[in-house]
C-alpha positions in Angstrom: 68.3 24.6 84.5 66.2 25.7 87.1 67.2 24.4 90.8 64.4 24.3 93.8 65.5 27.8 96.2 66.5 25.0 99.2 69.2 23.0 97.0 70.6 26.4 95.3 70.9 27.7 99.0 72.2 24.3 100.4 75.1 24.4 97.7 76.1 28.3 98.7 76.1 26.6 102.2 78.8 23.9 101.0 80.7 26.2 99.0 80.9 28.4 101.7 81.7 25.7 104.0 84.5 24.5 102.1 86.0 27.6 101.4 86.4 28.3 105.5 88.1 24.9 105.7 90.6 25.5 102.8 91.6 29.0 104.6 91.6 27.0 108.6 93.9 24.5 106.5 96.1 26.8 104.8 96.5 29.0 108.2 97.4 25.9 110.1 99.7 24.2 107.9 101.8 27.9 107.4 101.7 28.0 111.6 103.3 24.8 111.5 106.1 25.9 108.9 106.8 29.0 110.9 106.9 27.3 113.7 109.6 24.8 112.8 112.0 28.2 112.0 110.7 30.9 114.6 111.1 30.3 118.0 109.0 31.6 120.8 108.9 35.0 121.0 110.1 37.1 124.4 107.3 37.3 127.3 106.5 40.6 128.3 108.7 41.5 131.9 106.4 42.5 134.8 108.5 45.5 134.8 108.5 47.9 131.1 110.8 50.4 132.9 110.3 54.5 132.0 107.2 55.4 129.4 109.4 56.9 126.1 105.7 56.9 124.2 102.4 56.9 125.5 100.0 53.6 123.4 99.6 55.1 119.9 96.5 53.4 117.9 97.7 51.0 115.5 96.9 47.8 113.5 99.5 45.2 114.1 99.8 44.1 110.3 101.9 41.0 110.5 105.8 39.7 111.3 107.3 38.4 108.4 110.9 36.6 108.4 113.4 39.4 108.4 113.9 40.9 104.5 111.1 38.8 103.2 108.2 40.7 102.7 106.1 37.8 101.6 107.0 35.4 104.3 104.5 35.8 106.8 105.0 34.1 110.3 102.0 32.1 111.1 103.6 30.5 114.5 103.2 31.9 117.9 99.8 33.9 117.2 102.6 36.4 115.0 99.8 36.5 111.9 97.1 37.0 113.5 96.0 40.8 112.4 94.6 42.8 115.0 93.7 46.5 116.3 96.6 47.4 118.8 97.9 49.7 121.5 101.9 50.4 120.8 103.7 51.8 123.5 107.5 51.9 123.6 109.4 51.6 127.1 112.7 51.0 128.6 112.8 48.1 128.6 111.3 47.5 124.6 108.4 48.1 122.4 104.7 46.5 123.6 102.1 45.7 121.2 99.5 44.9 123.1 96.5 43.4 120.4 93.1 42.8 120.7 91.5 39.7 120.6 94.5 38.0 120.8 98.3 37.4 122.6 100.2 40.5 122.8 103.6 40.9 121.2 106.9 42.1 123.1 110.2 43.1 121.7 113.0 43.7 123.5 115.2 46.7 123.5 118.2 44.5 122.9 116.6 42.3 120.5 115.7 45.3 117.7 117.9 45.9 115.3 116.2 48.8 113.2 113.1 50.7 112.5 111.8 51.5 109.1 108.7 52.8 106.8 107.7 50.7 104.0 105.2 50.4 101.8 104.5 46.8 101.5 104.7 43.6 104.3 102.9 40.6 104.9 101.4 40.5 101.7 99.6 44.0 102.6 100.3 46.9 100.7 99.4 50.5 102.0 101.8 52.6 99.7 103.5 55.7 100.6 105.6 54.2 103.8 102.7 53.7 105.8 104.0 50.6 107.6 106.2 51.0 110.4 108.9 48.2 110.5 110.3 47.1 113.0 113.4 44.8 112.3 114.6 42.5 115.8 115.8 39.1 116.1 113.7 36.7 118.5 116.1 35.1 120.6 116.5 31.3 120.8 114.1 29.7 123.3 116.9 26.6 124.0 115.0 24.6 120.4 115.2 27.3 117.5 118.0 29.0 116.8 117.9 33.0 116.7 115.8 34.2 114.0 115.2 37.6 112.3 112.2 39.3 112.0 110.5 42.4 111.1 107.2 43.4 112.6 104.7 45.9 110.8 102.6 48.4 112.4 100.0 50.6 110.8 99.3 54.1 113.1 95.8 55.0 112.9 97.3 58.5 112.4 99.8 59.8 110.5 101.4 61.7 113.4 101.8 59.2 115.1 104.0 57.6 112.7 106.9 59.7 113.3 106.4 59.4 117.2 106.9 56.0 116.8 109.4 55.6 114.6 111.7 58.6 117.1 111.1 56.5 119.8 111.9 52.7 118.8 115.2 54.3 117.2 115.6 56.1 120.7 116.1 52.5 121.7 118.4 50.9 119.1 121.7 50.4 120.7 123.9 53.0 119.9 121.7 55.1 117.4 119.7 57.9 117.9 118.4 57.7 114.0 116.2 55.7 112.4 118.0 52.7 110.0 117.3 53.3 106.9 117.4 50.3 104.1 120.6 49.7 103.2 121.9 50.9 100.1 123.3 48.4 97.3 127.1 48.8 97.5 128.8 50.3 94.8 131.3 48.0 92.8 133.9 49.4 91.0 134.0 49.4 87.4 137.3 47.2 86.6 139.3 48.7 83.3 140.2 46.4 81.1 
């Protein structure tokens, strides 16, 4: 069956069409889940305090909730991908993206710094995700929440200089966290 050009292009048009809906939908509705469990993240303070690392080049890759890979957060502009500038400061870690709201976290609110692999639903293999892992702070609605924020550095240099100076941050650690090893049990004898 042979269709006239105009109707075969008209249906491209309405598949394409729909498609766009059904991803606006499905970005909506997981903003609105997030939303009900994250609460609004920390606004960046007129005042970052001393430079510890100049803006690195980076993608902002996504926040997910804290240990959950998968579980991207929609809410708060936190899934929106975007080139960034990272810069880390006294007073926290700025990300600021383009094209869309900037993301602050707090010295006081991180509470590690890893490489991984995998987050969001992205994979880039060979730790080349930075994580870092803070809790957003209750904004007087939502409770405290855990996240963990990814950041891919444009170069791989850069990577380490990152990851020295967010652990330069952490509260009483000079290291960077690493994932937590599964504790031993002891074998019982029977």
């Amino acid at each position: 069956m042979n269709l006239p050009v105009p109707v075969a292009i008209g249906i491209w048009i309405a598949v394409g069409v729909l498609l766009l809906v059904l991803i606006l939908t499905g970005r909506r509705r997981a903003a609105k889940r997030s939303g009900a469990v994250v609460p609004v993240p920390p606004v960046t303070p007129a005042d970052l305090g001393a430079e510890r690392l100049a803006p690195v080049e980076a993608t902002y890759v996504a926040t997910t909730l804290a240990g959950q890979p998968l579980a991207r957060v929609g809410a708060h502009g936190l899934g929106d991908r975007a080139a960034a500038a990272v810069s880390v400061h006294d007073a926290g870690v700025l990300v600021a993206r383009s094209g869309t709201t900037e993301v602050f976290v707090p010295a006081a609110a991180l509470r590690g710094v890893t490489l991984a692999a995998m987050l969001g639903g992205k994979y880039l293999g060979a730790d080349g995700i930075v994580v870092l892992s803070w809790q957003a702070p209750s904004d007087g609605t939502l409770a405290a929440t855990s996240l963990d924020t990814g950041l891919r550095t444009r170069y791989p240099a850069d990577r380490d200089r990152l990851v020295d100076a967010v652990a330069g941050l952490l509260p009483g650690r000079t290291e960077t966290l690493e994932t937590p090893a599964t504790p031993e049990v002891p074998e019982e004898n029977s």
